[in-house]
C-alpha positions as CSV (number, residue, x, y, z in Angstrom):
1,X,0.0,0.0,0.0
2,X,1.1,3.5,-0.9
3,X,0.8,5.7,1.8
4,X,1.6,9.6,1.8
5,X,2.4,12.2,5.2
6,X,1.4,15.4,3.6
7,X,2.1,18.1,5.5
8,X,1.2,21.6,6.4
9,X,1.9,24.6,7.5
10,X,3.7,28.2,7.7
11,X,7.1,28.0,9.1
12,X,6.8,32.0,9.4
13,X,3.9,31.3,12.0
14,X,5.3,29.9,15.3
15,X,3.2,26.6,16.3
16,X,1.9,26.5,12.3
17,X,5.2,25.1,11.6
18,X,4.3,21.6,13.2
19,X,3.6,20.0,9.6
20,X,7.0,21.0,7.9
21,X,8.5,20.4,11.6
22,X,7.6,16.6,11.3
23,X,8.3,16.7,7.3
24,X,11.8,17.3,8.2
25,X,11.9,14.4,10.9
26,X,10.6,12.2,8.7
27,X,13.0,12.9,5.8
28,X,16.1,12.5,8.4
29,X,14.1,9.5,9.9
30,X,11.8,8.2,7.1
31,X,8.5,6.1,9.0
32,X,8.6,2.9,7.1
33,X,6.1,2.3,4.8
34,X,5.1,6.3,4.2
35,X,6.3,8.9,2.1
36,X,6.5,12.7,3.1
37,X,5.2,15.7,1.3
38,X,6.0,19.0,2.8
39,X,2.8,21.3,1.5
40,X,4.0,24.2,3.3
41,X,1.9,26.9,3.3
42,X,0.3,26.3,-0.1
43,X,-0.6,22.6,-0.3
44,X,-2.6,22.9,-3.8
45,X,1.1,23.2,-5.5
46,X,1.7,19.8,-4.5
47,X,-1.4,17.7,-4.8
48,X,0.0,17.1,-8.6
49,X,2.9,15.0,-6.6
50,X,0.4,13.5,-4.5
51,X,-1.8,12.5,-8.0
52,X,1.5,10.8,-9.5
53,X,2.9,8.7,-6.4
54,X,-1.6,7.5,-6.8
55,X,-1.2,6.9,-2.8
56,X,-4.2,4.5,-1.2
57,X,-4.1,6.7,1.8
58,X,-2.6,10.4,3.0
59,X,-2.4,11.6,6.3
60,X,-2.7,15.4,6.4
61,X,-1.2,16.2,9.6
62,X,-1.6,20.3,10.4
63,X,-2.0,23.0,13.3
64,X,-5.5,22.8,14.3
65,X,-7.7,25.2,16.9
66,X,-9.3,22.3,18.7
67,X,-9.8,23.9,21.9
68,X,-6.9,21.6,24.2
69,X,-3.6,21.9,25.8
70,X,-0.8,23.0,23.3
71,X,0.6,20.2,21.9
72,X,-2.3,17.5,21.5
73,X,-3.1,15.7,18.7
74,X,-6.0,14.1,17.6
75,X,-7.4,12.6,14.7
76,X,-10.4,14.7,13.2
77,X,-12.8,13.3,11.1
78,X,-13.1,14.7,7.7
79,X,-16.8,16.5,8.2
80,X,-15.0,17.8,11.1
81,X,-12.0,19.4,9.0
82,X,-14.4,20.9,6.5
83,X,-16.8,22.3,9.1
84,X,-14.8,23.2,12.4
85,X,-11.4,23.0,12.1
86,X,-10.4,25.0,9.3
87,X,-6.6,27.0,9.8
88,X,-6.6,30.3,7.6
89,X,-2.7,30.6,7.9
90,X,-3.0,29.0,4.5
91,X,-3.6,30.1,0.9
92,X,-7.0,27.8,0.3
93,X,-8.8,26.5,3.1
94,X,-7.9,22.8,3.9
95,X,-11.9,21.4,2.9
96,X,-10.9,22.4,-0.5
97,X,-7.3,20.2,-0.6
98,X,-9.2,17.5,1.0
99,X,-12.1,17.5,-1.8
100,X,-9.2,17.9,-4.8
101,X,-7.4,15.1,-3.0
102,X,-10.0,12.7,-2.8
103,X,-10.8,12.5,-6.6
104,X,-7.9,10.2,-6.4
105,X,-7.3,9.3,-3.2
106,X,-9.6,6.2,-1.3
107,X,-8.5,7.0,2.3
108,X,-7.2,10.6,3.5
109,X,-6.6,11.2,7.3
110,X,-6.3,14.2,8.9
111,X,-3.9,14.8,12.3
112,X,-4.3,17.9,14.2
113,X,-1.5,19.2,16.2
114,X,-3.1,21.8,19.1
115,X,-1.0,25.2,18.5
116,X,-0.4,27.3,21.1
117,X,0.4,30.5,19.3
118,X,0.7,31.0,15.8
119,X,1.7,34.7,15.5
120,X,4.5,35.7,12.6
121,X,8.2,34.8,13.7
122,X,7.1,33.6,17.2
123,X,9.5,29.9,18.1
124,X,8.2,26.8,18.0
125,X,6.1,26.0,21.8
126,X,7.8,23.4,23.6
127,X,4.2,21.8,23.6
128,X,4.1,21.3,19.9
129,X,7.6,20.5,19.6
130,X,7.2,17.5,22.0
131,X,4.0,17.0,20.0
132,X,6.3,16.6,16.7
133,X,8.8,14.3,18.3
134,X,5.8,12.1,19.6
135,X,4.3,11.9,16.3
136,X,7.3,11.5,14.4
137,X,8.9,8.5,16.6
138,X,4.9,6.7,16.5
139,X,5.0,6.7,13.0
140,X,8.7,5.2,12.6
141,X,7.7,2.7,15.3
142,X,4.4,1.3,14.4
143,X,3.4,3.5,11.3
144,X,-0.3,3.5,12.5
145,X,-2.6,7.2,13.1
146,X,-5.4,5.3,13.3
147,X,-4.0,4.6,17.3
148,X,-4.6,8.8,18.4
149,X,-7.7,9.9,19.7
150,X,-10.2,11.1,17.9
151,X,-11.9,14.1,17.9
C-alpha cells in the first residue's frame, strides 16, 4: 500500500510550523512504509505530486484550533475538518485540498496538532515541539494514526 504524510503549515507562524517540523523528521528519519510531502503553506502546489505517487491513503497532519492543551493531537474526522477545524494561515482552506485530493485518493486522514500561538516569527512551543517528536517516533515505530484519539 502507498501511503503519503502530507504536510502543512507556515514555518513564518510559530506553532503553524508543526507540519514542515515533522516533514523534516521524517525525511532524516523516514517512517517505514510512508512517504512525506511537505505542502507548506500552499498545499494545492503539491497535490500534482500526490496525483502521480496514486497513494491509497494520506495523512494530512496540520496546526488545528481544537480547543486543548498545546501540543495534542488528535485525529479529526473529515466533516470535522471541512466544518470546524479550518486553519486560515494558508492560501486555500484545507476542505478544499481534501475534496481535490480525494478524486484520487480512497482513504485521506487528517492529524491535528493543538498550537499554542501561531503569531508571525514567534519559536516553536515546547508543547508542539514535543508534540512533533511524539508523532514523528509513533510513525517510525508502528506506522499506524489510526492509534490517536479522535476528535
Amino acid at each position: 500500500m502507498t501511503s503519503i504524510v502530507f504536510t502543512v503549515g507556515n514555518v513564518l507562524r510559530a506553532d503553524d510550523a508543526a507540519g514542515p517540523l515533522l516533514a523534516e523528521r521524517l525525511e532524516a528519519e523516514p517512517a517505514p512504509g510512508w512517504t512525506v510531502i511537505d505542502g507548506g503553506q500552499t498545499p494545492e502546489n503539491h497535490t500534482h505530486t500526490v496525483r502521480a505517487l496514486k497513494p491509497e491513503r494520506v495523512l494530512v497532519v496540520d496546526a488545528a484550533e481544537m480547543g486543548l492543551a498545546p501540543g495534542e493531537i488528535r485525529l479529526i474526522e473529515e466533516e470535522s475538518v471541512v466544518e470546524h477545524f479550518l486553519i486560515t494561515t494558508h492560501a486555500i482552506p484545507l476542505s478544499f485540498l481534501i475534496q481535490s485530493l480525494r478524486e484520487s485518493v480512497s482513504e485521506i486522514l487528517f492529524l491535528g496538532i493543538q498550537p499554542k500561538d501561531t503569531s508571525f516569527y514567534g519559536p516553536v512551543s515546547p508543547a508542539v515541539d514535543d508534540a512533533v517528536t511524539r508523532l514523528h517516533r509513533h510513525l517510525v515505530e508502528n506506522g499506524r494514526p489510526e492509534d490517536f484519539p479522535r476528535i
